[in-house]
N, C-alpha and C positions, 0 to 999 in steps of 0.2 A: 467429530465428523458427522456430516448428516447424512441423514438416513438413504437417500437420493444418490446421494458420493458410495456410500458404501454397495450398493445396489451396482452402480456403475463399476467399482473397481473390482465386486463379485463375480459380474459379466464379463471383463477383460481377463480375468483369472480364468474362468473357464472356457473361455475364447483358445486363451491361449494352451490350455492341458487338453483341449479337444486337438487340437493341431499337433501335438506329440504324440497322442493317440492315436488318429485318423491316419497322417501320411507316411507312418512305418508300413500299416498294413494295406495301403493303397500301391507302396513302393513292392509288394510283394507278391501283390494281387497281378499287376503290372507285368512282375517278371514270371510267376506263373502262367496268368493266362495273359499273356503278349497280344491276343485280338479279340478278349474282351467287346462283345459287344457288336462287332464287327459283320455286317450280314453280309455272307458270302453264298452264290449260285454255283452248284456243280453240277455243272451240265454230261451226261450218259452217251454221247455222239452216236445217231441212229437210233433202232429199236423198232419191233413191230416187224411190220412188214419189211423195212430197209434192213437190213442186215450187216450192210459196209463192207469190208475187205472178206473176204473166205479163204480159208486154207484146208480143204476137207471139209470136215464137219466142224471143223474150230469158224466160230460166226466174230466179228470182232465187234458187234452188238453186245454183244453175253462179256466178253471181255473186259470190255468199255466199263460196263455196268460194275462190275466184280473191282476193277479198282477206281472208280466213283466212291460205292460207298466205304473201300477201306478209306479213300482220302477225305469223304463223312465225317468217320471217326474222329481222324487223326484232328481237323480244323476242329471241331468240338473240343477236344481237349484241350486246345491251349483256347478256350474262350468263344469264337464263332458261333455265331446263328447260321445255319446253313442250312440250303434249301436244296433240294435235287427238282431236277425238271422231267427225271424219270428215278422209279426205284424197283420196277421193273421192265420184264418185255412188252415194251408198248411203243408206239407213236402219237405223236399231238396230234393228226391229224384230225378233222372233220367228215364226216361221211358228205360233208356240201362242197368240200375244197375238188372245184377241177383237178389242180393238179398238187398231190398230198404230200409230195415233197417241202413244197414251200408250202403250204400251211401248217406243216409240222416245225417248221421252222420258224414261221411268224409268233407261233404262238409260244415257243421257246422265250423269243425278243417280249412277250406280252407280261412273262412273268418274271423276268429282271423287272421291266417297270411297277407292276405290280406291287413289289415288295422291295423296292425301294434299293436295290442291291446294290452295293458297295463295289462290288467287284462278281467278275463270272470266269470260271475256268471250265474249257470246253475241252473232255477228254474224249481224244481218238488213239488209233493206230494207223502206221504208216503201213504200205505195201508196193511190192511191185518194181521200186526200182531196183534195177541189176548191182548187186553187194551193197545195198542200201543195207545201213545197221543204226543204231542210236537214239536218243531222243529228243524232240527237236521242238520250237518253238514258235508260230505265226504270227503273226498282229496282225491290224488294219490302222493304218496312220489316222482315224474319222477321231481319234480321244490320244491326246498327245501321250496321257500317262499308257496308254497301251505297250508302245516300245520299251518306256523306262521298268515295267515289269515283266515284259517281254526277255530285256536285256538279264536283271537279276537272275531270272529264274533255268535260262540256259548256265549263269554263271553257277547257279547250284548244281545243275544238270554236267556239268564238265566236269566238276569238284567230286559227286557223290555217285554219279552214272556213267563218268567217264566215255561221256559222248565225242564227237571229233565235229560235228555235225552243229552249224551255225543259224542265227536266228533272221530270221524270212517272213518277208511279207504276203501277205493273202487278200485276193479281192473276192473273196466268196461272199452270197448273199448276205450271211449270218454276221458275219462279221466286219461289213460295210455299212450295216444296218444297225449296229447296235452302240450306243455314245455312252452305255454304262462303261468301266476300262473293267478288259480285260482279253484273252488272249486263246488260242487255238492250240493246246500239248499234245504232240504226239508223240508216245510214250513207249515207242519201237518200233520194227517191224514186225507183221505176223509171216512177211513172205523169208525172213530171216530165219533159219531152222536154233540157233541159239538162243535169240529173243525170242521166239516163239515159244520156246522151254520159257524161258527165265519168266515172262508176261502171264504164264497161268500158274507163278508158284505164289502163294499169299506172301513172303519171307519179301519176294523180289516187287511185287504191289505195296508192301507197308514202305520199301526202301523210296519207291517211286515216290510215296503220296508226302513222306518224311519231308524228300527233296523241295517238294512243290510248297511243303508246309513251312521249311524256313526261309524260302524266298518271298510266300508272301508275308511272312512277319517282317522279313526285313525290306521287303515294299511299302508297308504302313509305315514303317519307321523311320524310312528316309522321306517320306509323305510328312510325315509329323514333324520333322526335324525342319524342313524348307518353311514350313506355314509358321513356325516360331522364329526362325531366325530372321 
């Protein structure tokens, strides 16, 4: 055999023992970290000056915030880059923006583009309406996958949070304006005296962010699954 031949069938030999190697622990890596890679936005709803919903002294800013970064965490762990658009009490605003609402919000939409983000989950609370309980889901039809993770992530939220409470469109600025996909959670009521308990216990925020965290594993996955088949 010449020396050329053996070279080549040396290179097929380890071609091949790399690929026995390699896709055990790609297949495990995989079911590990499930979004691997995957750059995800978690947006704090309000902050700063804005405060959002009030129930006494309980601000649903400070709320917002407290289970933002337990759902930080939790997307880390199974693989995610994530980004926060707040990680503390603060607003985007500008000391030049007229009006500091929308520019605290512009500049939200500036840092999805920014960083190129995969997806953006925008956590609030609900309040106000009379025996309003649960937690609920918005979209904007402007990014078609918006509903389709829209849809999942209530179906998680019925399953684990035992909501009654259906998934609803939004024409707010924030979310008619932004063509990265992603969606509007809100993750109770604070005007609810039960949720208002359960929403500032960490036990009942790690259950929340859990929720949010295998709907969107399993949003990538039927994402993955469509673009192969």
């Amino acid at each position: 055999m010449k020396k050329w031949e053996i070279l080549l069938l040396l290179l097929a030999l380890f071609m091949i023992a790399s690929l026995f190697f390699f896709f055990p622990k790609a297949s495990a890596m995989t079911e590990e970290l499930p979004l691997f890679g995957r750059v995800i936005f978690v947006d704090a709803g309000h902050g700063g000056r804005d405060a959002g919903a009030i129930y006494g002294k309980l601000l649903e800013k400070d709320i917002n915030l407290e289970i933002s970064k337990v759902l930080e965490e939790t997307l880390i762990s199974k693989g995610a880059i994530v980004y926060m658009t707040r990680d503390e009490d603060e607003d985007l605003s500008s000391q030049w923006d007229e009006k500091k609402k929308r520019g605290d919000l512009y500049r939200r939409l500036l840092m999805y583009k920014k960083h190129n983000a995969e997806l953006y989950l925008s956590i609030h609370l609900n309040s106000g309406e009379s025996g309003g309980k649960g937690a609920e889901v918005l979209y904007h039809p402007i990014n078609p996958k918006n509903k389709e993770l829209g849809t999942i992530l209530m179906k998680h939220f019925k399953n684990d949070l035992k909501t009654t409470r259906v998934l609803k469109k939004t024409d707010l600025y924030m979310y008619r304006n932004t063509t990265v996909p992603g969606v509007l959670i809100e993750c109770g009521f604070l005007s609810n005296a039960n949720e208002r308990y359960l929403l500032q216990k960490e036990d009942y925020q790690k259950k929340i962010s859990e929720s949010i965290t295998n709907a969107v594993i399993e949003f990538f996955q039927t994402e993955s699954s469509s673009e192969t088949s």
